[in-house]
C-alpha positions in Angstrom: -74.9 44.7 -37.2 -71.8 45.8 -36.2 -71.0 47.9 -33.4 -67.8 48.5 -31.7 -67.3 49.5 -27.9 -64.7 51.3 -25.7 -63.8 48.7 -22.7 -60.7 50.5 -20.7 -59.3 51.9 -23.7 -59.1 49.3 -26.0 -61.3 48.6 -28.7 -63.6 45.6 -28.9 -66.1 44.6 -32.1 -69.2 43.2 -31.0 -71.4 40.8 -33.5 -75.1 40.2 -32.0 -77.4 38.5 -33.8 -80.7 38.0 -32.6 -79.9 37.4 -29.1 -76.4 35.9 -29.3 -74.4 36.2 -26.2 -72.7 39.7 -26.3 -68.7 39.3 -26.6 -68.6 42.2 -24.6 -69.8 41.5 -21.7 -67.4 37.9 -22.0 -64.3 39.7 -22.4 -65.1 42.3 -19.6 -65.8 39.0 -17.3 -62.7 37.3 -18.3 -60.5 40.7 -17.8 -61.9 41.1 -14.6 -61.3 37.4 -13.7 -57.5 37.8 -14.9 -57.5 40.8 -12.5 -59.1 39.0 -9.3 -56.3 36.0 -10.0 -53.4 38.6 -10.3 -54.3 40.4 -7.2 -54.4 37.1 -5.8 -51.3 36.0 -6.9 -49.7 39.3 -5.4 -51.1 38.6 -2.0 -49.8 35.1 -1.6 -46.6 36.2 -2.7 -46.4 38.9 -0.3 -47.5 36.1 2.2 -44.8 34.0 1.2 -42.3 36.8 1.2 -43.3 37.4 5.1 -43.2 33.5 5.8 -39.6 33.5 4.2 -38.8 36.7 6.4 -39.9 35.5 9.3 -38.0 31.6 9.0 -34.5 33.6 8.3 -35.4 35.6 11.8 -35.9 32.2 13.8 -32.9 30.9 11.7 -31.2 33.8 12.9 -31.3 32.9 16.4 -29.7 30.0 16.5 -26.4 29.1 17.8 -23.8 29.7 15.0 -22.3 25.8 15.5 -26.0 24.3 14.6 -26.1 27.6 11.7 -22.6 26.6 10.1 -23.9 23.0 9.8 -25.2 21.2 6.3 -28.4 19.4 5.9 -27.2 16.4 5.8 -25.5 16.6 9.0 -29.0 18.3 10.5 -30.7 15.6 9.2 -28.3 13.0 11.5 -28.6 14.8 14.2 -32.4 14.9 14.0 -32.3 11.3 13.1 -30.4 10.7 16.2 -32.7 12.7 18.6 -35.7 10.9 17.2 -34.1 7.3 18.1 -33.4 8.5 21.3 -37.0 9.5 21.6 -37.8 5.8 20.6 -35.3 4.6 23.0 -36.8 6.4 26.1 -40.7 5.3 25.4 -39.2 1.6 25.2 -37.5 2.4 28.6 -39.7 3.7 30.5 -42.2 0.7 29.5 -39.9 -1.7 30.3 -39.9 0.1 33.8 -43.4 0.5 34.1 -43.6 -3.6 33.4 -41.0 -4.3 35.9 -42.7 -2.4 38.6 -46.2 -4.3 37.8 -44.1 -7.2 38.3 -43.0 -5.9 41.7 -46.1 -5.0 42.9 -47.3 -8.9 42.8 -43.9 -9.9 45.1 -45.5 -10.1 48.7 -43.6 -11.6 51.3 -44.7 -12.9 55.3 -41.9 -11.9 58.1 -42.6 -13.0 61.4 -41.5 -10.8 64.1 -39.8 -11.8 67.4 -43.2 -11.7 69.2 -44.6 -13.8 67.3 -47.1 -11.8 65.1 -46.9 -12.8 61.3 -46.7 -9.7 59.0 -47.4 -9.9 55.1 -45.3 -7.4 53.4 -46.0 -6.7 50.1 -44.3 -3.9 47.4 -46.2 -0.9 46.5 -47.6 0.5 49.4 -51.1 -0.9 49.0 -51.6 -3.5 52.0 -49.9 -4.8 54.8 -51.6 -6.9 56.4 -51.4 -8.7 60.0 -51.7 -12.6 59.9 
């Protein structure tokens, strides 16, 4: 049996027999899927369009030497900056090892009464002998 059906204007031949599944109802299910994916498709463009928006504002801002710059020459300069970064940490633990060093150095002074004194760096003890 043939019938045919009206889905949003267009025509579509349907073929059951004996409880086939209905090509209609496929074709309405795959239309509305192509639908759901093309409003999707608009929304993360419009998303991307106000990300884009958005990084040419910030972009905007800068100072015009680091805006008239290339990549490449960005991409030094960040380079650079990131060594220095490295550079500092390694610093400041070589401090921090020097000053545990430090703290260890104790020495005794004996005053000009006699008293012994046991000085020792960091300000945790001094102690009378």
């Amino acid at each position: 049996m043939n019938k045919q059906n009206i889905f949003e204007g267009k025509r579509y031949e349907v073929l059951n027999l004996g409880g086939s599944i209905d090509k209609e109802s496929d074709v309405g299910k795959k239309l509305l899927d192509i639908k759901a994916k093309g409003s999707q498709l608009l929304l993360e463009i419009s998303e991307c369009k106000q990300t884009l928006e958005q990084e040419s504002n910030i972009t905007a801002r800068f100072p015009a030497a680091v805006q008239e710059m290339d990549i490449k020459s960005l991409e030094e300069e960040y380079k650079g900056l990131q060594g220095d970064g490295a550079g500092e940490a390694e610093y400041f633990q070589s401090l921090e090892e020097q000053i545990i060093k430090m703290k260890g150095v104790s020495d005794p002074i004996k005053c000009c009464c006699g008293l012994e004194y046991n000085v020792e760096l960091g300000g945790e003890s001094m102690g009378v002998r």
